[in-house]
Each structure stands twice: as C-alpha cells, then as structure tokens.
C-alpha positions in Angstrom: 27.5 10.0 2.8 25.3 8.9 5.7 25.0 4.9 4.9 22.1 3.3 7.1 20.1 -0.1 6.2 16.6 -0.5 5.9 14.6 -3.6 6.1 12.5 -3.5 2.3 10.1 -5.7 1.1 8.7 -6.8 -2.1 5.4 -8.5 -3.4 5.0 -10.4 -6.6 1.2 -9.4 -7.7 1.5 -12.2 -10.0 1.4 -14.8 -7.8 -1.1 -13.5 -5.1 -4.0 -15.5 -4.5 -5.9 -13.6 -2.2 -6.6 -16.1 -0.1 -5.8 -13.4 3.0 -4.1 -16.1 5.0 -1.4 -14.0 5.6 -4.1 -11.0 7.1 -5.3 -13.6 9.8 -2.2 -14.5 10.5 -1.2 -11.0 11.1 -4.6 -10.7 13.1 -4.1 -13.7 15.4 -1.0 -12.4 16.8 -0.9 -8.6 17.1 -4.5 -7.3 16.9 -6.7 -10.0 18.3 -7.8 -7.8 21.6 -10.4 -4.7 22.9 -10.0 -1.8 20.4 -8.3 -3.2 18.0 -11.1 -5.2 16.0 -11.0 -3.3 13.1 -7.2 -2.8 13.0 -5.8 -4.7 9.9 -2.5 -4.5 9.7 -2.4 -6.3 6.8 -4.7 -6.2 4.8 -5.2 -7.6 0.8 -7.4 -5.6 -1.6 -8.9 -6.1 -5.1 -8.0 -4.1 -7.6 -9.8 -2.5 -9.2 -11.7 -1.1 -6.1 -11.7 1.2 -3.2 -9.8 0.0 -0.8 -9.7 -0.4 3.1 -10.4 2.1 4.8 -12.6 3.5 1.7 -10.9 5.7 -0.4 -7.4 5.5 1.1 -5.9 6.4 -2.2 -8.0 10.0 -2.8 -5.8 12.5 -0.8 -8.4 15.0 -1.9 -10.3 13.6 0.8 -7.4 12.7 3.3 -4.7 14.8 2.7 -2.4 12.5 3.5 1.3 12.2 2.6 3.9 14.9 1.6 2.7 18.0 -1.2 6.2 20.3 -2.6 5.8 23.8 -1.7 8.1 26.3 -3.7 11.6 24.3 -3.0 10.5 22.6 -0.1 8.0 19.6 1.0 5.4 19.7 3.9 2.9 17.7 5.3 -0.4 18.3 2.9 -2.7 18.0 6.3 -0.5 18.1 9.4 3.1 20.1 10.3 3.9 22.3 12.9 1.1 24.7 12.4 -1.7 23.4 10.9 -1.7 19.9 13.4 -1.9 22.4 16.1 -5.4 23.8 14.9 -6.1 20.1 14.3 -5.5 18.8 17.3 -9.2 18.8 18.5 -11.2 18.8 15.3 -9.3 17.1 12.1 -11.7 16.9 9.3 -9.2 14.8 6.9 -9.4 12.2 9.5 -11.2 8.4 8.3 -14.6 7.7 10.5 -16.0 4.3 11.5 -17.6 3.6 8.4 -14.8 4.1 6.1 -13.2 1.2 8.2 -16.2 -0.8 9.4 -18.1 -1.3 12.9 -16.6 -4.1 14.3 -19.1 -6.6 15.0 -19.8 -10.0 16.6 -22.7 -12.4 17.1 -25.1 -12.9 19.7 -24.5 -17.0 19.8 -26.2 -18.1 23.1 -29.1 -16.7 21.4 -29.1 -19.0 18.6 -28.0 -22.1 21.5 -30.4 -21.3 23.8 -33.7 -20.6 22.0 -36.4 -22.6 22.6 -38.3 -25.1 20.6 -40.0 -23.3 17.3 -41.2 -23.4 14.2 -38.8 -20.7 13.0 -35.2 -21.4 12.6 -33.0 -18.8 15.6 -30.8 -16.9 14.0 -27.4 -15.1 15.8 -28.4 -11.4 16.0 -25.2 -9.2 14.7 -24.1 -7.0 17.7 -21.6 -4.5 17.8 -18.3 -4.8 19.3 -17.8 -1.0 20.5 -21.3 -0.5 22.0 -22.7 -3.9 22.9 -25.4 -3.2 21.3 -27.6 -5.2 18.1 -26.3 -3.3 14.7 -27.1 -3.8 11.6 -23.9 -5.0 9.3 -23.2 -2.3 6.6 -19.6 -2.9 6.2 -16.2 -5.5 6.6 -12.6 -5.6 6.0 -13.2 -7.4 2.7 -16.5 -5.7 1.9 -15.5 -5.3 -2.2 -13.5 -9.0 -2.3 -13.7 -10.0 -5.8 -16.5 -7.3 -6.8 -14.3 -6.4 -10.0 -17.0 -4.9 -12.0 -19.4 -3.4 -9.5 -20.3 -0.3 -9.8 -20.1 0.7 -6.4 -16.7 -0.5 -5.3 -14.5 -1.4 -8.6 -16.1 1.8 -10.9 -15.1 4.2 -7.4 -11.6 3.2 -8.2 -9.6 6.9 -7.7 -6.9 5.4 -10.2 -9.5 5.3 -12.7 -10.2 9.3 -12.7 -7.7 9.9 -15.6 -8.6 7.0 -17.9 -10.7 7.7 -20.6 -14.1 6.7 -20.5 -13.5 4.1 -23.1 -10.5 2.8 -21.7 -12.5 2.5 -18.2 -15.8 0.9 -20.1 -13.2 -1.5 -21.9 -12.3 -2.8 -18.6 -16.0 -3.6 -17.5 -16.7 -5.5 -20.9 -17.7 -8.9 -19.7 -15.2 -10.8 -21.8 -12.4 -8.6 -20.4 -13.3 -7.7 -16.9 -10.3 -8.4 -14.7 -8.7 -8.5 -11.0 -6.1 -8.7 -9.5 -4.9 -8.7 -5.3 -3.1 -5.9 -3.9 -1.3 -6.9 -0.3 -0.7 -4.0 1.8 1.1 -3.7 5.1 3.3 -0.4 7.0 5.7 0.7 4.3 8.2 1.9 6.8 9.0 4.7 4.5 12.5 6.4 4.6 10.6 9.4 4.7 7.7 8.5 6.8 4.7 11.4 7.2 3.3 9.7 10.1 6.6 10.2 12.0 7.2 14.1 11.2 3.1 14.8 12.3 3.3 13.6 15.2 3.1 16.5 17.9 4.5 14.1 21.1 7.5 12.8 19.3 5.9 9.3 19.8 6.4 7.6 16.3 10.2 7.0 15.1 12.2 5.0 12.6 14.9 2.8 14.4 18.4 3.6 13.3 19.3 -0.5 13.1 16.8 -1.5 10.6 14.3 1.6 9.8 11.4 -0.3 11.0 9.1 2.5 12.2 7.6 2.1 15.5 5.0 4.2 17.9 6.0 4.5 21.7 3.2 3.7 23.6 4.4 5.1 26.4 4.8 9.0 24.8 1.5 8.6 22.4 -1.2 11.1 23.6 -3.7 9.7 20.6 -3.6 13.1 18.8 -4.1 10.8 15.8 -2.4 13.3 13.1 0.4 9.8 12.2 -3.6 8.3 10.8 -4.5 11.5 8.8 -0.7 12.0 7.4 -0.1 8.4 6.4 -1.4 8.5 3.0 -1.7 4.5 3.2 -4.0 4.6 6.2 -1.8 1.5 8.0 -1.9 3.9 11.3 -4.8 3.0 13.5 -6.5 4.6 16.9 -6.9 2.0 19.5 -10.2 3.1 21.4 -9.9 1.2 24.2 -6.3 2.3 25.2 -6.6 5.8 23.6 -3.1 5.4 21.3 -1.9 4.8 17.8 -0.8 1.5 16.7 0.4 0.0 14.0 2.3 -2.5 11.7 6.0 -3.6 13.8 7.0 -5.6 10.7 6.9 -8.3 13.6 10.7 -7.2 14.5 10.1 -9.1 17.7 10.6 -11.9 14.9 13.5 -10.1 13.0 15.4 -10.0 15.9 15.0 -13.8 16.6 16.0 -14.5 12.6 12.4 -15.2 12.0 10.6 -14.1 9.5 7.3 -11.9 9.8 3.9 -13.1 10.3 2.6 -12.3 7.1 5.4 -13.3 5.1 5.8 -16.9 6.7 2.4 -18.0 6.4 2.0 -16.5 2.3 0.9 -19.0 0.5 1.5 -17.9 -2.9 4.9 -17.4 -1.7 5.2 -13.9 -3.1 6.5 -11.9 -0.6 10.7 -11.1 -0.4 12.9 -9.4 2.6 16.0 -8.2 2.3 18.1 -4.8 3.7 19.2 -2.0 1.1 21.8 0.3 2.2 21.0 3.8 1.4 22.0 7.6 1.8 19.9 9.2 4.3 21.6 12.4 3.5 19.5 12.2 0.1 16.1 11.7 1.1 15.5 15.2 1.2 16.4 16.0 -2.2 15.0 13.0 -4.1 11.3 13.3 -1.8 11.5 17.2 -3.4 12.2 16.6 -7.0 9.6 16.8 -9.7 7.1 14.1 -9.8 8.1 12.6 -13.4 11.6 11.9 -11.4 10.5 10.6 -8.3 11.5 6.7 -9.4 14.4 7.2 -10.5 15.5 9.2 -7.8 13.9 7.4 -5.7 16.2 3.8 -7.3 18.9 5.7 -7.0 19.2 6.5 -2.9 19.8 2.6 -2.9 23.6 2.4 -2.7 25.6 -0.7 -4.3 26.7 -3.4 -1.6 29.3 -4.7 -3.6 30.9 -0.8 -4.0 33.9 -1.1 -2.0 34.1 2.5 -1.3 30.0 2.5 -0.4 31.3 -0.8 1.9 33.8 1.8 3.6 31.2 4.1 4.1 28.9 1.5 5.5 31.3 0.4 8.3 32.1 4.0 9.2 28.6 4.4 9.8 28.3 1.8 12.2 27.1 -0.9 10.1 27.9 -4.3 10.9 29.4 -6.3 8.8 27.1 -9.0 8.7 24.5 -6.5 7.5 26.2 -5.7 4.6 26.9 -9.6 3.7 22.9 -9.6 4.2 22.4 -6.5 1.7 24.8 -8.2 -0.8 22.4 -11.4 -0.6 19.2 -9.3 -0.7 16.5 -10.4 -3.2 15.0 -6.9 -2.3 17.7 -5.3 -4.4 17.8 -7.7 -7.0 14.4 -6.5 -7.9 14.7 -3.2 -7.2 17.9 -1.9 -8.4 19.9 -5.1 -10.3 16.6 -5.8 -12.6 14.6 -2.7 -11.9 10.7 -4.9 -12.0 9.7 -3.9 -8.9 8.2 -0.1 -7.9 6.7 1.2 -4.5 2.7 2.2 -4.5 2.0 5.7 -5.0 5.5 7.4 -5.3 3.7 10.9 -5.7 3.0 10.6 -2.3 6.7 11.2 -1.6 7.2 9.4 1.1 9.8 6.6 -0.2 8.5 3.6 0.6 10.6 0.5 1.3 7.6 -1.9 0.6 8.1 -2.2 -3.6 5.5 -4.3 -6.1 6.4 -6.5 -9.3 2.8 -5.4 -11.4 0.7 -7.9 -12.7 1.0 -9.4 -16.1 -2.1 -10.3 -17.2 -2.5 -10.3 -20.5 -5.7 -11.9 -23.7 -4.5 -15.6 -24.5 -6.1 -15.1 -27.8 -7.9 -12.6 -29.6 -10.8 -12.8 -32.5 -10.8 -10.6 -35.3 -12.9 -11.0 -38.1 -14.1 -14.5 -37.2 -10.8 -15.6 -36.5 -8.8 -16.8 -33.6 -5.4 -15.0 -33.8 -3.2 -17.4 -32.1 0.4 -18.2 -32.4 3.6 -18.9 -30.8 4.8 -15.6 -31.0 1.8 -14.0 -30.0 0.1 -16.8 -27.2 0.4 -13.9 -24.5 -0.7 -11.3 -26.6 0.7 -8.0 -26.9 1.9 -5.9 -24.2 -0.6 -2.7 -25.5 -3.3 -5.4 -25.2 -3.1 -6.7 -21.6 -6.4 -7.0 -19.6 -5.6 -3.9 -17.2 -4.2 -1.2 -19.0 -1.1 0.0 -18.3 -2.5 3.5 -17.7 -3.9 1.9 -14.4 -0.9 0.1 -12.8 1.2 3.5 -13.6 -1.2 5.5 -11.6 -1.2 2.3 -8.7 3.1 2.1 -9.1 4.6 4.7 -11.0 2.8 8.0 -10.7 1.5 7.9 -14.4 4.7 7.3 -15.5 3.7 4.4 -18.5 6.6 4.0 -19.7 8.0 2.2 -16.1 5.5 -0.4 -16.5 5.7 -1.2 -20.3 9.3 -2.0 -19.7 8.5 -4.0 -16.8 5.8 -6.0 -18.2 8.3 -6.3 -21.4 10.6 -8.2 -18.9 8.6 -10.2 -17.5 7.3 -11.5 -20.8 10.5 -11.8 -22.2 10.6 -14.5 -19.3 8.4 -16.4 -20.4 9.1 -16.3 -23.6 12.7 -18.2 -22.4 11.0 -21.0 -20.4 8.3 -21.5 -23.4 11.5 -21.9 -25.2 13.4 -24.3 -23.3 10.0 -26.0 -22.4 8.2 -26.1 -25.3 10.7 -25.2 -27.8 8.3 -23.9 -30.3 10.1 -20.2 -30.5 13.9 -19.9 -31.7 16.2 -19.3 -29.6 17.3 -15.9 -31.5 13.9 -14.6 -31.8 13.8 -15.5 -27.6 17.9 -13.3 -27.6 16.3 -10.3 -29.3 13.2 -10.1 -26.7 15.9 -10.1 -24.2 18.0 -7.8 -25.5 15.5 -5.6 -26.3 14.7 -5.1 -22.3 18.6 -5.2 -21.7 18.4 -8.9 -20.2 20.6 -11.9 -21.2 20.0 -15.1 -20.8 21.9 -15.3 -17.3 19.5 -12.6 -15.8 16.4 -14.1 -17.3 17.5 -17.6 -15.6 17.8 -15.6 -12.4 14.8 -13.6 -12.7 13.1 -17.3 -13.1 14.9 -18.8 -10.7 13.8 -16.1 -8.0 10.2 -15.8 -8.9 9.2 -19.4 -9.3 12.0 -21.7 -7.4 13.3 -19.8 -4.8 13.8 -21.4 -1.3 12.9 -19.8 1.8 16.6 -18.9 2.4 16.5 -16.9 -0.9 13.7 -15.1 -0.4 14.2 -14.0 3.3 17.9 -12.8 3.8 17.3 -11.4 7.4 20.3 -9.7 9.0 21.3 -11.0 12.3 20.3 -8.5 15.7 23.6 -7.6 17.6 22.6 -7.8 21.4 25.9 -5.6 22.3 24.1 -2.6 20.5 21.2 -3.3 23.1 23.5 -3.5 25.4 25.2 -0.4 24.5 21.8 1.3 23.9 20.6 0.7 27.5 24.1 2.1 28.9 23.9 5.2 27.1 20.0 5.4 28.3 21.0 5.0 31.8 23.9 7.8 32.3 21.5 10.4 30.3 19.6 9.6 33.1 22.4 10.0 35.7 21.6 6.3 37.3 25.4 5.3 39.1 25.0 1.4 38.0 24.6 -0.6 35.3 23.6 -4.1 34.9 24.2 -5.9 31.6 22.1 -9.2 31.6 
C-alpha cells in the first residue's frame, strides 16, 4: 500500500452566491500582469450554461481528459505519439474567443476631450494588440442568462435530456440557476501532467498540489488541450503554461487560499485525504457506472490503525495524519458520502468534490389548489427545479441514483431543524427520513453543524509544512548534482 496525502477541497453549491469575490481575489494576486488578462484561475459559472472557456465540458470538441482503450487508459488527444504530431498544429486546442480578448479602455480619451455637445465615451482597446476592438466576449459573458438560448439552451449536459424535460426547465415559472465555482482540481490522476512532452508539470509528493516548472515549460501547450477542465492556461507574453498553485505559498504559511478566505458564502472546505496511489490505475480504468465508488474508495480511513502504520512507513508525518483525521473533506466525502467530483467520466480523480444543489418547488398548484403542507413544504425530491438527470451528468456521470440519495440527505436535514425549530413534523416521522438515508440524528446534527455553523478552524484543517523535508529536499538536489557543500539556512 503506497499511502500519500492530498490536499482536497469541497464546495457547497447551496450556499454560493456568485458574487465572484473569490475570482478577484484570486485575480489580484496571481494573474494581475502582461499575458495573463484572460487567465482565471478561478472562475464561477452559471449553470445551466456554457461555461468559460466556451464549451469546456464537450470533449467532442476538446478531447480532453483520459478515454479506456481495451484494458488500458490514454490520453483522448495527447500521449506519446499523437502529442508529437501535435506539437505544431493541435486542432483540439481553445482559441481567443472561446476565452475572450482581453480588453481595456482608452480613458485619457474620455479626460481629455474637448468641450462638446456629445458626451466622450472610453473607446474599448485591446490588451494583446493595442489596438481599438470591438467587445464580443468576457469572463462572465452568460452570468445569470439562465434561460437564454444562446448560452443556457448550449448547455452540453443537456444533450441527453429529453426535450420535455429540457423545455420544463425553460418554463418561466420554473426556470432556475444555480453557481458552479471552479478552480485546478489537482487530480490524483492529472492528464495535464502525463501530456506534457518537457516533463514540466508535476504533482508534489507532500501535498499533491500540481504545479508547472517554469523553468522546463517549452509552451507546447498539450497540459491546455488534455485538461478536460481547461484551468491550464498559455501566458503569451512569457511563452509558458500556468496555472492554479492552490496558493501553497499560503499552505505552507498555515494560511488558507485566496479564494477560499475571501468566500463569502462560506462554502468552500480543505482538508487532506490519505489515499493509495498504487490504485489510481485500476479505479481511473474501471467501467464508467463504477467510477464513484471506486473512486470513494481509494480514500483510506485515518482512524485505521493499520492504514496509520502504513501512513508513517510512507513518510507521512504525523501531524498530517492528525490533520486527515480532522478533515471536513472526508467527512463529506467518505463519512456522509454528499459530496461528488465534476465529471468523473473524465477519469481523472479529481480532489476538488461538490455538495449539488437542492433546489426544490415551495408549493405546487393542482387543480386550482395550493398543495402545501408540512410534510411536503420542500416538495418532492422527483420535483426539484433542476432535474436530477442534469446534476448526474454535472457530478456523477449519469449515475441518478448518486444524486437522489444525496438530495434525500440533505432534505432529511432539514426536515430535523424544521423539527426542532418549528416543531410542526414529529419527531418519528423526522427518525424514519433519516433512517431511510442511513442517518441518525447524531450525523444529521453534524451534517448541520458543518454546513451552516462551522468556524473557520472547522472548515480549513491545513496540515502544517515541515521545513526539514526542504531541507532534506535541497541536500539530496545538491549531491545529484555533485556540488561539495551544503548550506542549510
């Protein structure tokens, strides 16, 4: 058993606001310079809708992530072969206008025009040439168009819904939205890291945050056209890949990242999982229908003494496995099983895991009649505003069945604090809900406790760095290189 940790991440889509604070905060610090306008390293979409860059989702067009051939997997647009005959001409590659022309305004021609009759204006000009441009596209180009035709109707998760089901979700008195957050998944079995023909982009051993060596990149750009989540992005100016660090320059310092400190609806969790890297192989190659679970069950129990044994012959510290036992990351992952990562058919396990929205009809009128109740004041689960056909081609590759138990949760929830709030449900009609999902009323209180009251120490468990593995790191660096001294500082 090969035990490593890995820095994971959740987001509650129930409590996300899109207010994109945690974008600019994102942008402010790591991609506010030359060439990297358009970079959005995090990023917050509406759902439904196409996305940023357009159409991320549609590998028919990208051929992005991992595909299973005969017992093995490869690389659906890039690997050993085929990103050698792509090296120079990569057709599955995103252009400018599936991101957008970055763009700026001409201001000292609005302050210094002269005295008119017509009201100066601040002529649009492009970032990359200089040059006046006409704005056809943004980061947030399809915020909040939930019923448009030409952004929410484009929707690739939509393509195997039925054409009622689709109108149904267009009906005026049931359109609906909600905000998708997206940042690097750092995936356990990363596709950006296996395309890339310098050996620039790797997955640190102490963390599995995956970074891009500037110093190796070439900017053969085959990490953009094999991440199926389009969160790697060409720098024009400096001519090399970049993107999302998880801010470990933060992580090391016990801080927590950018995005995540500055969330507003406080939906984002941290934590480390402990898993088998000698697995990934196996559970990235099983049959689609089987990729969750498998995919659940590379996480390894903290608590297991003997997994605890394993961890420390590994060359875990022990203060990393405290950290994975206090992980709300696992909680919702593994312990209450609500949270699931985007797309798992791409197959590359991603360590950046959802809670799906629950939005479901307050009331309902049927034959001139309000059908409202206690027992029925969130409606049924079948009845929600998305369907659930949607969120399992967003979370759980189509599986439905994932999400209704989810969303069964999570109402169970509420049915507990309407309970003990309200107290207009009994309290065994409120046991058999939970019982039905396999919750008890201590699990419920937690599940409560986590989503709504958690403080900041709850939701960010961040391991502490260990500077003598630095240390040790630079020591082993400099006698590969056959240099005589060695100064620790």
């Amino acid at each position: 058993m090969n035990v490593r940790a890995q820095i994971a991440m959740v987001f509650h889509l129930d409590k996300c606001i899109g207010c994109h604070t945690c974008s600019v905060a994102c942008k402010n610090i790591w991609t506010d310079r030359k060439g990297a306008e358009y970079m959005w390293w995090n990023n917050v979409e509406t759902k439904p809708g196409t996305g940023y860059p357009t159409q991320w989702e549609d590998q028919e067009i990208y051929q992005g992530g991992w595909q299973k051939h005969g017992h093995r997997l490869e690389l659906k647009a890039s690997g050993h072969w085929k990103g050698m005959t792509r090296l120079y001409h990569n057709p599955y590659m995103p252009n400018i206008n599936d991101y957008y022309e970055p763009f700026s305004y001409d201001y000292q021609q609005l302050i210094n025009a002269p005295a008119d009759d017509d009201q100066p204006t601040a002529r649009p000009i492009s970032l990359v040439t200089g040059k006046p441009m006409d704005i056809k596209g943004g980061p947030n180009w399809d915020d909040d168009l939930s019923g448009t035709p030409d952004y929410a109707r484009s929707d690739v998760n939509l393509r195997d819904l039925s054409a009622e089901m689709q109108e149904a979700m267009f009906q005026l008195e049931r359109m609906v939205m909600f905000y998708l957050p997206r940042i690097c998944n750092h995936c356990l079995n990363p596709a950006c890291v296996a395309a890339c023909p310098s050996g620039a982009i790797y997955k640190r051993a102490e963390d599995g945050v995956v970074l891009v060596n500037q110093d190796k990149c070439r900017g053969w750009r085959l990490c953009i056209s094999a991440c199926p989540y389009k969160k790697v992005y060409y720098n024009w100016k400096s001519g090399k890949s970049e993107k999302c660090i998880l801010c470990y320059p933060r992580l090391e310092t016990g801080q927590v990242p950018a995005c995540m400190h500055s969330c507003v609806g406080r939906i984002r969790y941290l934590g480390v999982l402990l898993y088998d890297a000698d697995k990934i192989e196996t559970i990235a190659s099983v049959p689609e229908e089987q990729l969750l679970s498998k995919h659940r069950d590379i996480y390894l129990d903290p608590f297991n003494k003997q997994v605890v044994q394993y961890a420390k012959d590994c060359g875990i510290p022990d203060s990393t496995i405290v950290a994975a036992q206090k992980s709300p990351v696992y909680k919702f992952v593994k312990e209450w099983q609500i949270a699931l990562p985007l797309h798992p058919e791409f197959r590359t396990l991603p360590s950046l895991f959802y809670v799906p929205p629950l939005l479901p009809i307050m009331s309902q009128v049927r034959d001139q009649q309000v059908l409202v109740s206690s027992k029925n004041f969130w409606g049924n689960i079948d009845e929600i505003r998305i369907p659930i056909a949607y969120l399992a081609q967003l979370f759980a590759a189509g599986n439905e069945h994932e999400i209704e138990c989810i969303l069964k949760k999570q109402l169970a929830v509420r049915y507990l604090r309407r309970f003990e709030t309200v107290g207009d449900v009994s309290k065994e009609w409120v046991e058999s809900l939970l019982s039905e999902v396999h919750l008890n009323f201590e699990i419920a209180h937690s599940m409560y406790h986590l989503t709504s009251l958690a403080p900041f120490h709850e939701r960010f468990v961040i391991p502490p760095a260990h500077r003598e593995e630095s240390i040790e790191m630079l020591r082993e660096t400099s006698l590969h290189k056959g240099e005589t001294g060695f100064n620790t500082f």
